[in-house]
C-alpha positions in Angstrom: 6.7 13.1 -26.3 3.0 12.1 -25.0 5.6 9.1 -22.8 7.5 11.1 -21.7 4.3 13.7 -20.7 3.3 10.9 -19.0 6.2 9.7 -16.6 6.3 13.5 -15.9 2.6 13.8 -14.6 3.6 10.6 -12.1 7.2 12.3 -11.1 5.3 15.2 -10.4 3.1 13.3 -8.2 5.8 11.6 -6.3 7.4 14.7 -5.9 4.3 16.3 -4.1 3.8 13.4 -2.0 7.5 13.4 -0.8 7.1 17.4 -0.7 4.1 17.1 1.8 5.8 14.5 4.0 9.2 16.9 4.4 7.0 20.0 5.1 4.8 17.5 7.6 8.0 16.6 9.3 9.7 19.9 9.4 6.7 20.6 11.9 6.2 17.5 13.6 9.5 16.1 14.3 8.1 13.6 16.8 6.4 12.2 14.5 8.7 10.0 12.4 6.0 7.0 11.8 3.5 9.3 10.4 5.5 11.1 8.2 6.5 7.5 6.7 2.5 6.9 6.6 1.9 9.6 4.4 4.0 8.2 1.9 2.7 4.6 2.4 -0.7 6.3 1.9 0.1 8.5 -0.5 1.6 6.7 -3.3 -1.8 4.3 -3.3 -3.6 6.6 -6.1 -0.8 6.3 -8.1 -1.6 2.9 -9.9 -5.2 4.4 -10.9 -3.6 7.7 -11.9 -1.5 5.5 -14.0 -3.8 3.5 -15.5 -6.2 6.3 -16.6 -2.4 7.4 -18.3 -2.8 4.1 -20.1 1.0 3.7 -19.7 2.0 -0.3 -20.4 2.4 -3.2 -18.5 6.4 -3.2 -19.0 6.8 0.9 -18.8 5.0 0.2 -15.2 7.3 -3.0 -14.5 10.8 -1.1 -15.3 9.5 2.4 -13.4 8.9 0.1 -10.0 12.1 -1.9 -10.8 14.0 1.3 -11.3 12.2 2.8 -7.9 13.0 -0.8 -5.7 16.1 -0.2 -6.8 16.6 3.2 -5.4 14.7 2.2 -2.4 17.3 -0.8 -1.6 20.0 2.0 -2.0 18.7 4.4 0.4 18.1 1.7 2.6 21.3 0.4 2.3 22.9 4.3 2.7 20.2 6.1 4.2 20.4 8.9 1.4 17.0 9.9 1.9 16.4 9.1 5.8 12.6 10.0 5.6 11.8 7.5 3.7 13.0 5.0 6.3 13.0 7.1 9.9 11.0 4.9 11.6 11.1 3.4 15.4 11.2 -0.2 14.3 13.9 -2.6 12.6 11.4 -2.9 9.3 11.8 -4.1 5.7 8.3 -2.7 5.0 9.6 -0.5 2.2 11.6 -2.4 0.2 8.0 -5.3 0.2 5.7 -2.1 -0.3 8.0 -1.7 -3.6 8.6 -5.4 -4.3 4.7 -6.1 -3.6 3.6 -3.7 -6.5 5.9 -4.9 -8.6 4.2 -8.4 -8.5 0.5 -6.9 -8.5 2.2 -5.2 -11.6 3.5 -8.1 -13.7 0.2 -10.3 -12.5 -2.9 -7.8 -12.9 -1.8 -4.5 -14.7 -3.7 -5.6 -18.3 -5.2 -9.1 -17.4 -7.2 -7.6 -13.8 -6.7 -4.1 -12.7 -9.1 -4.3 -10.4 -7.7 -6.7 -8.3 -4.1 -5.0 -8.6 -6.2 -1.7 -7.2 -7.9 -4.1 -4.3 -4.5 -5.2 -3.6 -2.6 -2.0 -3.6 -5.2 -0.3 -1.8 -6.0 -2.7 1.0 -2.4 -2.0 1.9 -2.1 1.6 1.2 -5.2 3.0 3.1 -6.1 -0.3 5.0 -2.7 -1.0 6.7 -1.3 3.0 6.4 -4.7 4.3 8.3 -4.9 1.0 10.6 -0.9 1.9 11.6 -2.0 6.0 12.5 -5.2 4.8 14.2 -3.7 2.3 16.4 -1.3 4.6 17.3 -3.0 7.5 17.8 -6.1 6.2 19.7 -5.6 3.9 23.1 -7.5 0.3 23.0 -7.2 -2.9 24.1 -3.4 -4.4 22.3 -1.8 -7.4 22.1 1.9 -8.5 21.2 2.4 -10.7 17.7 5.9 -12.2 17.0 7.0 -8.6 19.2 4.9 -6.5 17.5 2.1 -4.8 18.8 -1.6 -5.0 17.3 -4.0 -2.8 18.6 -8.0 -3.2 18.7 -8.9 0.2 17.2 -5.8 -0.2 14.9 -7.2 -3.8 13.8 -10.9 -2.6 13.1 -9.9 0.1 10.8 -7.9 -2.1 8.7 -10.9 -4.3 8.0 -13.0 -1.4 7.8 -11.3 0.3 5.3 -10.2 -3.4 3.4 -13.9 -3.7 3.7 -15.0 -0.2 1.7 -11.9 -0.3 -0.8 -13.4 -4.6 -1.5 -16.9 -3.1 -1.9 -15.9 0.0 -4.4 -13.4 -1.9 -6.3 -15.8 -4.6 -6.3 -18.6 -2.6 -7.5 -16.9 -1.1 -10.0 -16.0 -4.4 -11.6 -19.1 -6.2 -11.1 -21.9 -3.6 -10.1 -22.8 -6.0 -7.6 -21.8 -6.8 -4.0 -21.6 -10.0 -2.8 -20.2 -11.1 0.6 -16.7 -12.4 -0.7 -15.6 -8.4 -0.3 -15.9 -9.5 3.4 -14.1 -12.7 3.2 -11.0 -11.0 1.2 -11.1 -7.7 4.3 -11.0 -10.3 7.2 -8.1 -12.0 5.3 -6.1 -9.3 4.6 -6.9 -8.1 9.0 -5.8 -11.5 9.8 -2.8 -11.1 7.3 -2.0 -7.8 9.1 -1.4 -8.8 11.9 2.0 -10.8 11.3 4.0 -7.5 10.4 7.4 -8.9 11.6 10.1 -7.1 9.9 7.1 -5.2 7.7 5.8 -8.8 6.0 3.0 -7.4 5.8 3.2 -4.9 3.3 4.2 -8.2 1.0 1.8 -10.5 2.1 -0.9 -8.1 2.9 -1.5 -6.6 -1.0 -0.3 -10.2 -3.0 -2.8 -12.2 -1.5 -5.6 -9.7 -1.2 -5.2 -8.9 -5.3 -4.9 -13.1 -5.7 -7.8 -13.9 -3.7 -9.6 -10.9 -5.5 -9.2 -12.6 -8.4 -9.7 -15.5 -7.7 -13.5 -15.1 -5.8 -14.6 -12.7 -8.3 -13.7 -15.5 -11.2 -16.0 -18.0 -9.8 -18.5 -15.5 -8.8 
């Protein structure tokens, strides 16, 4: 009963998120690439929420299999067209989903604070960086066709920067200048989002290289 309590508290929470981004887009219809941001965004507490719920390593593994697996579907059939209703040919999605499942299987019980660095360097870093940049004019440049702007570019490091630092301090009560080393790696990282690479290569190598600097720290 307490499981299934459990999985129920983190449905719930999906549901709200997917429940603010349909109300959002009922009243912003131009706006198909921030209604898919608030999703991107939104699921990022959801690792800590369930954490604290203490739910295992291999209940977490077959919940983001099962939830890859839908997400493959809806890309395949557009069932649920928010989810993917966005100006670009992307496979962001299905690498957001596949990129937690490996943070999953490599941190959940040996290092969840670099599966949290990770996760959240591409949920707030890259999701805010993608609102900003579009939202704001700067200075842009074109990378492998896509577009990069300046203001976009410094809030992702910015906010890789704060998540490294209160992740970081939370782990080590310290602060040490490798939290700027892994923020200007996952920036640079950004910035070859081809086909939405990023949202793979952006969270994996953050959480590795999290793990790996604070080891030797």
């Amino acid at each position: 009963l307490i499981k299934l309590i459990k999985f129920a508290i983190i449905l719930l929470y999906l549901f709200l998120i997917f429940s603010i981004s349909i109300v959002f887009k009922k009243y912003n219809e131009d706006s198909r690439e921030a209604v898919r941001k608030i999703i991107h965004i939104g699921i990022g507490p959801l690792i800590p929420i369930a954490q604290f719920l203490k739910i295992g390593q291999i209940a977490a593994l077959i919940f983001t299999g099962i939830v890859s697996l839908m997400v493959l579907i809806n890309y395949t059939y557009k069932l649920f067209p928010t989810i993917e209703d966005v100006e670009r040919k992307s496979y962001g999605t299905i690498f957001y989903c596949l990129s937690l499942f490996i943070l999953i299987w490599l941190f959940w019980d040996k290092n969840p604070y670099a599966l949290i660095a990770g996760f959240f360097i591409m949920t707030f870093g890259d999701g805010l960086a993608g609102l900003i940049g579009k939202s704001l004019n700067s200075k842009s440049w074109i990378i492998f066709k896509q577009k990069k702007s300046l203001f976009g570019t410094l809030t992702m490091f910015l906010t890789s920067l704060v998540i490294c630092c209160s992740v970081g301090y939370a782990q080590q009560n310290s602060l040490n200048l490798n939290y700027f080393t892994i923020a200007l790696l996952a920036t640079v990282l950004e910035q070859f989002s081809i086909l939405g690479i990023d949202n793979l290569i952006v969270p994996v190598s953050s959480g590795l290289f999290f793990n790996f600097l604070m080891l030797i720290n």
